[in-house]
C-alpha positions as CSV (number, residue, x, y, z in Angstrom):
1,X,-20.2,-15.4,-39.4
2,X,-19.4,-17.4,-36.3
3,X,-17.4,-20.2,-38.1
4,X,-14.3,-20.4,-36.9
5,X,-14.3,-17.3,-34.2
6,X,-14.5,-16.7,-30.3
7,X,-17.5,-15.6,-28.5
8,X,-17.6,-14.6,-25.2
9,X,-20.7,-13.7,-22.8
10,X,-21.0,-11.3,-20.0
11,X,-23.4,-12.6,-17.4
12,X,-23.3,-15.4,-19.7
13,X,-24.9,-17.8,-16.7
14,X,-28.6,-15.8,-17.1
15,X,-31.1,-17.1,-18.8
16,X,-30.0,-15.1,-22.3
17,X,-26.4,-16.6,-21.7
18,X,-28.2,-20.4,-20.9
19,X,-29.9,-20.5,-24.3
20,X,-27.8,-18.3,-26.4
21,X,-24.4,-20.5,-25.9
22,X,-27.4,-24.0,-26.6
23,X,-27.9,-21.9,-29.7
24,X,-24.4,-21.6,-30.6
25,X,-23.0,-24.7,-30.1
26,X,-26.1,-26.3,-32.0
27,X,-26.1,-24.2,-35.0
28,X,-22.9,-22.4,-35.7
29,X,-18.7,-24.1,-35.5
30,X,-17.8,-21.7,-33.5
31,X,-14.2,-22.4,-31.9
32,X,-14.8,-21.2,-28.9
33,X,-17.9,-19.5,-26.0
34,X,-16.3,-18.5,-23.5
35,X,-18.6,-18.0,-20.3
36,X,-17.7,-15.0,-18.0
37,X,-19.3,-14.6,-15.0
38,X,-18.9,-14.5,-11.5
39,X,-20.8,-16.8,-10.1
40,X,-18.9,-20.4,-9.9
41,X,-22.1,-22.4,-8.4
42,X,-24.0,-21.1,-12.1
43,X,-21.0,-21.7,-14.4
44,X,-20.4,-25.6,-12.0
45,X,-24.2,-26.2,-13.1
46,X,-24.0,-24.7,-16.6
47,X,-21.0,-27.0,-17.5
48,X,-22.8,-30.2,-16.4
49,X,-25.9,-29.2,-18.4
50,X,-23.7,-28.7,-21.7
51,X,-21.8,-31.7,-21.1
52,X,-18.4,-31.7,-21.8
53,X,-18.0,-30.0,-25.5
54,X,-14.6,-28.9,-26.3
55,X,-15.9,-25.4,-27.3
56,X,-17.1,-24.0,-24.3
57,X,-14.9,-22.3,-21.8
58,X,-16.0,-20.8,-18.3
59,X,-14.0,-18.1,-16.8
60,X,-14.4,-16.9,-13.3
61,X,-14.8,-13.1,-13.2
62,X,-16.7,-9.6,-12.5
63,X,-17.0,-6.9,-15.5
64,X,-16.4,-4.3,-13.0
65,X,-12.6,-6.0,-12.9
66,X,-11.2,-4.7,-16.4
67,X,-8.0,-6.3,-15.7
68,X,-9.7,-10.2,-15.4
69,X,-12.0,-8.7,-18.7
70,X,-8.6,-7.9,-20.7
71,X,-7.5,-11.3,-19.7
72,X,-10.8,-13.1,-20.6
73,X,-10.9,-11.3,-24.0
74,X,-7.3,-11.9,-25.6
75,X,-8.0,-13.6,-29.1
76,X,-11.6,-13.4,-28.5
77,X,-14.2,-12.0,-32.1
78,X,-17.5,-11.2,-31.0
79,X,-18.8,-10.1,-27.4
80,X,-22.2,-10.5,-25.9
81,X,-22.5,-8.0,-23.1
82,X,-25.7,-9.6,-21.2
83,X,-23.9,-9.1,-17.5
84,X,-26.4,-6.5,-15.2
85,X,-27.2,-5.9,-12.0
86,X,-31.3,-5.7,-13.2
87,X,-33.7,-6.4,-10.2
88,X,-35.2,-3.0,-10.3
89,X,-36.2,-3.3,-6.2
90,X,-32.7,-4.0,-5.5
91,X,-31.4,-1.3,-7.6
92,X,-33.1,1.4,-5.8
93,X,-31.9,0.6,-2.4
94,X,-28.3,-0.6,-3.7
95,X,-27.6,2.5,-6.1
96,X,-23.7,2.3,-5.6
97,X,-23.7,-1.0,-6.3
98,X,-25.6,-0.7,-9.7
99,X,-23.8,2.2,-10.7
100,X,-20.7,0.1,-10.4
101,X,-21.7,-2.9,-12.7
102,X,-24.2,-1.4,-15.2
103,X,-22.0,1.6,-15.7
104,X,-18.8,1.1,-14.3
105,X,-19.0,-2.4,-16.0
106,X,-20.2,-1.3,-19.4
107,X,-16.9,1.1,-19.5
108,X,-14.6,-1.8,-18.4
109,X,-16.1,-4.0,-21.3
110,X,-15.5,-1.1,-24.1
111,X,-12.1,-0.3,-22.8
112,X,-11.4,-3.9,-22.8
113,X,-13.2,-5.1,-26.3
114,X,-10.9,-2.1,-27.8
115,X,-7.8,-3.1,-26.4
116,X,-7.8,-6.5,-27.2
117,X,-9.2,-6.1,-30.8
118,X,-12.3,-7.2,-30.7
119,X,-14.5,-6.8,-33.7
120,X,-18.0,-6.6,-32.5
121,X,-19.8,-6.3,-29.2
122,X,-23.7,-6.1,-28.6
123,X,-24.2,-4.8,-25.2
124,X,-27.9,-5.9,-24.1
125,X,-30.4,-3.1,-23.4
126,X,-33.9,-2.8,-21.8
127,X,-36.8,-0.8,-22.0
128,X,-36.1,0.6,-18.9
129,X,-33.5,2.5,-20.5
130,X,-36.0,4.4,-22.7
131,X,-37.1,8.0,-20.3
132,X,-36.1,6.1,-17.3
133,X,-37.7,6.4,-14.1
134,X,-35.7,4.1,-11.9
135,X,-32.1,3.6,-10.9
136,X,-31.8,0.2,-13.3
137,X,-33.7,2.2,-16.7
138,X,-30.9,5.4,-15.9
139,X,-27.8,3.3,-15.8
140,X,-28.8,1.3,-18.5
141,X,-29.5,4.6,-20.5
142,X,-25.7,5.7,-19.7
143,X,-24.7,2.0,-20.7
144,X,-26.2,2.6,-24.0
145,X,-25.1,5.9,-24.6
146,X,-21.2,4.9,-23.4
147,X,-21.6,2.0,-26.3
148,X,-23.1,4.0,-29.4
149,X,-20.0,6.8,-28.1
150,X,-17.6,3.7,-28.4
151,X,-17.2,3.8,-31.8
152,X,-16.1,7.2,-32.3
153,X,-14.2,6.8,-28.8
154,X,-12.1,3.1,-30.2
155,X,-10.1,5.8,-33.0
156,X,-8.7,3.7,-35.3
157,X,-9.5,0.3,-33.8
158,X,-11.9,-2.1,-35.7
159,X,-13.7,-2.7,-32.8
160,X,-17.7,-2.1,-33.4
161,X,-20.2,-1.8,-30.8
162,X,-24.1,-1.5,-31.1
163,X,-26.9,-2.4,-28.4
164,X,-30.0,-4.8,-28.7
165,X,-32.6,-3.1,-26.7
166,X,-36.2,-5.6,-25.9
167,X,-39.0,-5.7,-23.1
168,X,-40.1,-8.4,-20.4
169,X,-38.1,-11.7,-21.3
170,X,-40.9,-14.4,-21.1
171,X,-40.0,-16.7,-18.6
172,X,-36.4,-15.2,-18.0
173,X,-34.5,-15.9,-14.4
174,X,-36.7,-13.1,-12.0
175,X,-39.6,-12.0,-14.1
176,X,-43.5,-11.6,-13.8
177,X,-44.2,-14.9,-15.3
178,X,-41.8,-17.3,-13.1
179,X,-43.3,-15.3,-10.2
180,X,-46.4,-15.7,-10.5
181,X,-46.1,-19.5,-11.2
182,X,-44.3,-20.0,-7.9
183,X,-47.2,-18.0,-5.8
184,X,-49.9,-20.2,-8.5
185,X,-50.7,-22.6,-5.2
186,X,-51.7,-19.9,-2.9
187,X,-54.6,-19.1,-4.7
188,X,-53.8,-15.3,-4.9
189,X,-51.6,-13.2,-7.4
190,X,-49.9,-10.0,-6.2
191,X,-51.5,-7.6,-9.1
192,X,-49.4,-4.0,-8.9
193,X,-52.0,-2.0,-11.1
194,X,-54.7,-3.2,-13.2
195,X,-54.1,-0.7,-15.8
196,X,-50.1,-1.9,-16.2
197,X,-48.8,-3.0,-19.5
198,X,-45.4,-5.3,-20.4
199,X,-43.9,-5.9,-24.1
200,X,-43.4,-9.6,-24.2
201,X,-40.3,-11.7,-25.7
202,X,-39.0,-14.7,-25.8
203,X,-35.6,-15.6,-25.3
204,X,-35.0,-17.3,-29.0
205,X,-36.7,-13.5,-30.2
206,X,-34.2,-11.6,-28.4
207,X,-31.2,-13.7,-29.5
208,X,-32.5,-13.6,-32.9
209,X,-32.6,-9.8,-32.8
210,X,-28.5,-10.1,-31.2
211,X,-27.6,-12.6,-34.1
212,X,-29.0,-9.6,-36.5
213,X,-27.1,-7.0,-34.7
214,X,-24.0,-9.2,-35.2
215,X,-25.0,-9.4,-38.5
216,X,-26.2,-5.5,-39.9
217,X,-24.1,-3.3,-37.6
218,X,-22.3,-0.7,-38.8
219,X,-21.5,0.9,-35.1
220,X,-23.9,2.7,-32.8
221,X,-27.3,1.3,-33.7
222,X,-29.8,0.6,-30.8
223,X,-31.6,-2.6,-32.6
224,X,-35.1,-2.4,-30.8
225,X,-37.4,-5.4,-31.8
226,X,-41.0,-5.4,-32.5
227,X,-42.8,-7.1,-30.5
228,X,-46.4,-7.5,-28.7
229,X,-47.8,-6.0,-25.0
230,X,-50.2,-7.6,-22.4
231,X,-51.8,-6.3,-19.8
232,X,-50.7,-7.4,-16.4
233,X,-53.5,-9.2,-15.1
234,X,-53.9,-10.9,-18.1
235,X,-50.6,-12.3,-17.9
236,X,-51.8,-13.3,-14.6
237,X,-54.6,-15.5,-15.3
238,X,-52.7,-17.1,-18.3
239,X,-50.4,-18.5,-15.4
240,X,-53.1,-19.1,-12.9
241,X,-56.8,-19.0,-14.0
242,X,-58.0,-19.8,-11.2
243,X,-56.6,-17.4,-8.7
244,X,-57.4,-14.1,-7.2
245,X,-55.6,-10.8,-7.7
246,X,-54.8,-8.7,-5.3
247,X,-53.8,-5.0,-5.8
248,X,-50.7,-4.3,-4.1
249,X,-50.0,-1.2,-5.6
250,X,-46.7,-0.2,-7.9
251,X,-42.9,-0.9,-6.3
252,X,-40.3,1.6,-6.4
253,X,-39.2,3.1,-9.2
254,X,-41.7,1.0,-11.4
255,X,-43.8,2.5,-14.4
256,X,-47.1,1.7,-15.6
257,X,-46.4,1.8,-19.2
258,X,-42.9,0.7,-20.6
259,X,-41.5,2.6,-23.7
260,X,-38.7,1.8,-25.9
261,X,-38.8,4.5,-28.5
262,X,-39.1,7.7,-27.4
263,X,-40.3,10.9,-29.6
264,X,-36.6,12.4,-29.0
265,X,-35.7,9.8,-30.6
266,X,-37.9,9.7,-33.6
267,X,-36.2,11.7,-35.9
268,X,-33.2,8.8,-36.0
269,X,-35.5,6.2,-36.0
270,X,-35.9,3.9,-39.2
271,X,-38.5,1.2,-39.5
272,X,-37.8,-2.3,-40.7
273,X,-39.7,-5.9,-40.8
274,X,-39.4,-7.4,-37.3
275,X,-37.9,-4.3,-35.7
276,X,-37.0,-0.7,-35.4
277,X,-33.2,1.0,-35.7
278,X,-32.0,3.9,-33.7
279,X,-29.2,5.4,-35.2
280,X,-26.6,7.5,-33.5
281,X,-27.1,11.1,-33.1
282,X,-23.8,12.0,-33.1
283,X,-21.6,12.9,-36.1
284,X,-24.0,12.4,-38.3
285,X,-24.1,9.0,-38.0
286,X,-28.1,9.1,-38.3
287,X,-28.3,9.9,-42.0
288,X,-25.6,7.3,-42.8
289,X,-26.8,5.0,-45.5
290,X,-24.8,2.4,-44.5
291,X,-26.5,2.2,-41.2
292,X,-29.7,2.8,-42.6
293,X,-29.7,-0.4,-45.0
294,X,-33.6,0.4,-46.9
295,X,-35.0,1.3,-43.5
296,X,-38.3,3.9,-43.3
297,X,-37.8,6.7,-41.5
298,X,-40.6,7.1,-38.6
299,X,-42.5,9.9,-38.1
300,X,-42.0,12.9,-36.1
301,X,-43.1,12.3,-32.7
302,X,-43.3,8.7,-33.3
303,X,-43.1,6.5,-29.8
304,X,-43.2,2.9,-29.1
305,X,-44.9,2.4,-26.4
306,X,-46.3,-0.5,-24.3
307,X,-49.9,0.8,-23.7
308,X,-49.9,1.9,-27.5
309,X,-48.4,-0.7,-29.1
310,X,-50.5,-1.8,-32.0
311,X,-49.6,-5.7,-31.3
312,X,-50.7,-7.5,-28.5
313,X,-50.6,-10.7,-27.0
314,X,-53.5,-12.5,-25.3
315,X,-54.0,-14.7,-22.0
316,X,-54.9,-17.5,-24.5
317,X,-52.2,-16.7,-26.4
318,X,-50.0,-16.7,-23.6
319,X,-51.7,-20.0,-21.9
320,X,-50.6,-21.8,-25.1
321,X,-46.9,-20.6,-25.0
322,X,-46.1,-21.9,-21.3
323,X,-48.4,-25.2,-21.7
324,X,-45.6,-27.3,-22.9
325,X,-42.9,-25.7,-20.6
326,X,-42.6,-28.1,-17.1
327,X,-39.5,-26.4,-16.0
328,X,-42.1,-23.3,-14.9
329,X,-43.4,-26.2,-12.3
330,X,-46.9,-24.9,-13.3
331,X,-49.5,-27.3,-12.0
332,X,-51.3,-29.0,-14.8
């Protein structure tokens, strides 16, 4: 579906944005990805990485700017919406600022997808959004909400506009796992609670759950994948064996359980394969075959939750996933 078509990506100098254009330009003929982001040291290092392939495109600029967006987007298909402010320390004590790109942002984006004519836009979620508890999991909720309400909100436009929600990125620019690899030397792991549990993806799972989105939306779905849990210390000693953990207590505005299905939002959950569906509540869009495409409806009072997952992932498991990546700078 990419032959021949545009793609640009929020943020698109992240981690997801890194491997998601490698992913494009190896597999797809896609005329153009266009990178939008802010940052020109990222996109300056980005472009040397990729070489110098006619395709790609980098374009200086700040979603919460929806007249650079409506520029960026003219004649552009399909949008990835991956840009967040995400550091959920940072959020708390920087509220405006968060408020500006995770919501303020998202709005920009729909305005400008609409617009311009853009067909389809996945805005990236988290499972922070699900019964937030911190600054980051609220405005991602009201990012989510603002792009399943899109598609009643575009009228008559084509424009569609769905959201791939999915847990701890393993490996991903600021997570656990990068962390605790750069403290590895020291001999001592910063452990928040013993009893705190993560889902666990990979970068290629969460793009292959954006491709599907790209794929199967109708308009409104939250796409949640399934995937496994860990416990945190377990993560810890998959990245350092040998060191010691030391309780440091939970940050602010951190849970000890994530959740990305919530019992609200059973009855408009359908079950698939490899992941889960949240339709939209709103006009009826929930009991629309179309978006429903063979899925099983969940049960009432269904969750998916991190501590009660019925998958997960252990420190072996884990060990053997990082063992052939250097670029952690793990010690051998």
């Amino acid at each position: 579906m990419f032959d021949d078509r545009t793609v640009l990506i929020t943020g698109g100098t992240g981690s997801f944005g890194h491997r998601f254009v490698a992913r494009l330009l190896e597999s797809t003929r896609a005329r153009r990805i266009i990178v939008y982001s802010r940052d020109e040291m990222k996109q300056w290092e980005m472009a040397k990485r990729f070489g110098d392939d006619s395709r790609l495109r980098f374009f200086i600029g700040d979603v919460r700017d929806r007249a650079r967006l409506e520029r960026a987007l003219v004649d552009v298909d399909y949008v990835v919406h991956a840009a967040a402010m995400k550091i959920v320390p940072l959020a708390e004590y920087n509220p405006f600022e968060c408020i500006r790109t995770n919501i303020d942002g998202a709005m920009n984006v729909i305005d400008a997808a609409i617009d311009r004519g853009v067909q389809r836009v996945v805005a990236l979620s988290t499972d922070k959004a699900c019964s937030p508890v911190n600054l980051y999991g609220a405005t991602k909720l009201a990012s989510d909400k603002l792009f399943v309400a899109g598609n009643a909100y575009s009228g008559r436009a084509e424009t569609r506009l769905s959201v791939v929600r999915y847990g701890n990125v393993m490996c991903s620019r600021g997570s656990v796992i990068p962390f605790f690899a750069e403290r590895r030397d020291s001999g001592v792991l910063p452990i928040t609670d013993v009893r705190m549990t993560r889902f666990m993806v990979t970068l290629d799972q969460a793009i292959d759950t954006v491709l599907h989105a790209f794929e199967d939306m109708v308009g409104g779905e939250i796409y949640v994948r399934r995937i496994p849990s860990m416990h945190l210390p377990d993560i810890a000693r998959a990245v350092a064996p040998d060191a010691r953990h030391e309780i440091v207590g939970i940050r602010p505005g951190e849970k000890l359980h994530e959740r990305m299905i919530s019992a609200e939002d059973a009855h408009s959950t359908y079950s698939y394969a490899d992941h889960y569906k949240i339709l939209p509540a709103i006009h009826g869009w929930s009991s629309d075959p179309d978006r429903i495409k063979g899925g099983i409806k969940v049960p009432e009072g269904f969750v998916y939750d991190s501590e009660t997952n019925d998958s997960w992932m252990s420190s072996e498991e884990l060990a053997t996933w990082l063992s052939p990546r250097p670029d952690l700078r793990l010690a051998a």
